[in-house]
N, C-alpha and C positions, 0 to 999 in steps of 0.2 A: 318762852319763859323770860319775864322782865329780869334784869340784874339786882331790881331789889329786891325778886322772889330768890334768885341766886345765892345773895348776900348771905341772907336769913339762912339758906341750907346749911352755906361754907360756916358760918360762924356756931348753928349749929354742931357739925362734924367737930369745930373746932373744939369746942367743949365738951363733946362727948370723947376725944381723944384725947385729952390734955387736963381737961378740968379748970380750964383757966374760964372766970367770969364769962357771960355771955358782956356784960356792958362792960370792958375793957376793950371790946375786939372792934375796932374801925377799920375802915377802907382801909386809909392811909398808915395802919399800923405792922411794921414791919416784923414781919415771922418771927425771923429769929431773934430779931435785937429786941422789941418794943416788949413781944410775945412771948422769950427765952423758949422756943419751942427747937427743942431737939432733933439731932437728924432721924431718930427712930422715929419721932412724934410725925414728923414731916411725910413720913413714908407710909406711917399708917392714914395719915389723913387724907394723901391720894389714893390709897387703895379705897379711901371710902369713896372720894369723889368719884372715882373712876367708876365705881359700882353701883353710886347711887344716881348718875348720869349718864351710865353708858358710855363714857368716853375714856381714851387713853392720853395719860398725860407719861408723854417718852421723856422727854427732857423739862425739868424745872428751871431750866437756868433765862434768868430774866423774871424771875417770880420770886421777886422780894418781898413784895407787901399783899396784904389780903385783897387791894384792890386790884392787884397783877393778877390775884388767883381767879379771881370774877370774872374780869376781862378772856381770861384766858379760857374758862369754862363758856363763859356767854361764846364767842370763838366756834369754839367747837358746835355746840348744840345748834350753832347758825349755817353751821357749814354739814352738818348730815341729815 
């Protein structure tokens, strides 16, 4: 899976969790500060990714911006 098929899922999730635009939501745009997304908001949205990719994400930390999350997902799915 390319990171721009990535992208599109995360930003997805992201508005199925949150409700915030899909065209607000960039790479470089930071979760919590750009996005105001909450720590509930956060939590649900790894549980989605985690389910909708089969992967676990144990620690967020270092995952500030949407494009950390991408990175972080492409990661995984390169490595099982």
């Amino acid at each position: 899976m390319t990171k721009d098929e990535i992208f599109e899922k995360v930003k997805t999730i992201i508005v199925q969790q949150t409700g915030i635009s899909k065209e607000k939501i960039f790479l470089n745009s930071n979760i919590k500060n750009d996005l105001n997304v909450d720590s509930l908001d956060i939590f649900e949205v790894i549980n989605e990714l985690e389910d909708q990719f089969k992967i676990r994400i144990e620690d967020e930390t270092g995952i500030e911006t949407v494009g950390d999350l991408v990175n972080f997902v492409h990661h995984q799915l390169s490595i099982n």
